[in-house]
N, C-alpha and C positions, 0 to 999 in steps of 0.2 A: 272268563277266559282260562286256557291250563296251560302251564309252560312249566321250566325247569327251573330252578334255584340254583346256582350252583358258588359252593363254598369254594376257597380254598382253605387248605391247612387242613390239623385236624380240630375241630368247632367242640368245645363242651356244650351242647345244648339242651335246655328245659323247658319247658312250656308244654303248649303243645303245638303240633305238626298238621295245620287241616289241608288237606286234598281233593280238589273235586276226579273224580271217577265219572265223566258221562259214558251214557253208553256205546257212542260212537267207537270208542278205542282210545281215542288219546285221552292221556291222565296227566295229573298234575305230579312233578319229582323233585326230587332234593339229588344232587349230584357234589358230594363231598371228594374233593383233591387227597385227601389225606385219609387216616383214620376217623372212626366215627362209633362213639358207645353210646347206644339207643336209651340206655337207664338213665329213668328221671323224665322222657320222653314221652306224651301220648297221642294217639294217632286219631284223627277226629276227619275222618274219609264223609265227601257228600255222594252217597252211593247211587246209583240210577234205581229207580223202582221195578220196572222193568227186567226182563232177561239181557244182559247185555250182549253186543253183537264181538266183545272181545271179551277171552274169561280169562286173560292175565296182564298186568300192569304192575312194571316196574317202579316203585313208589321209591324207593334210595338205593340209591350206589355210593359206593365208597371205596376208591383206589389204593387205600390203605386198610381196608377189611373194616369190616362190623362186627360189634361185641355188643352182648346186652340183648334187650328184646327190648319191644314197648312196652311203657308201663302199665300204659292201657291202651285197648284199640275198641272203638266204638262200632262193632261191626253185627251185623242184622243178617240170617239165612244162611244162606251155603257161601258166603265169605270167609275165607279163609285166609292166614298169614303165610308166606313160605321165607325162610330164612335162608343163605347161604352167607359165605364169605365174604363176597363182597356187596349182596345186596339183598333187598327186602321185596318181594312180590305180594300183590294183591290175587290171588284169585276167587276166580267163581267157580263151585263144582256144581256139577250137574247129574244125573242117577242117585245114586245110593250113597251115601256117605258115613260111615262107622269109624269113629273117634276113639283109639284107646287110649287111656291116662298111666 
């Protein structure tokens, strides 16, 4: 089953973070009340095999902004991380994709 977690405050968390991703669209999330830094955190997504029928899923939000990244994310293909402010997306890209470091 996927649903949402949801904290309040702001949570020190370590471990790691698993999420089912099916392909349907809905995913599984963390919805933190407060602030939330991702370090020390790794992301352990169960991803669909398949093309998924949604290419983006919100994986955390945080009303008090995100700092940090994951420390590791266990991600296969055109998965991709996208960071903002206050939260963390999964996407799937699709064409051409050219990574600069």
């Amino acid at each position: 089953p996927t649903g949402t977690l949801t904290v309040a405050g702001s949570p020190t968390l370590t471990g790691t973070l698993a999420v089912n991703v099916p392909a349907n669209g809905a995913s599984d999330s963390l919805a933190v009340a407060g602030a939330l830094d991702l370090t020390g955190l790794a992301l352990l997504p169960s991803l669909p095999a398949g093309t998924p029928s949604v290419s983006s899923h919100t994986l955390v939000t945080a009303s008090g902004g995100i700092t940090g990244a994951f420390e590791s994310a266990a991600l296969t293909g055109p998965w991709t991380l996208v960071y903002s402010a206050t939260s963390v997306r999964l996407v799937y890209n699709t064409g051409t994709l050219i990574r600069l470091k």
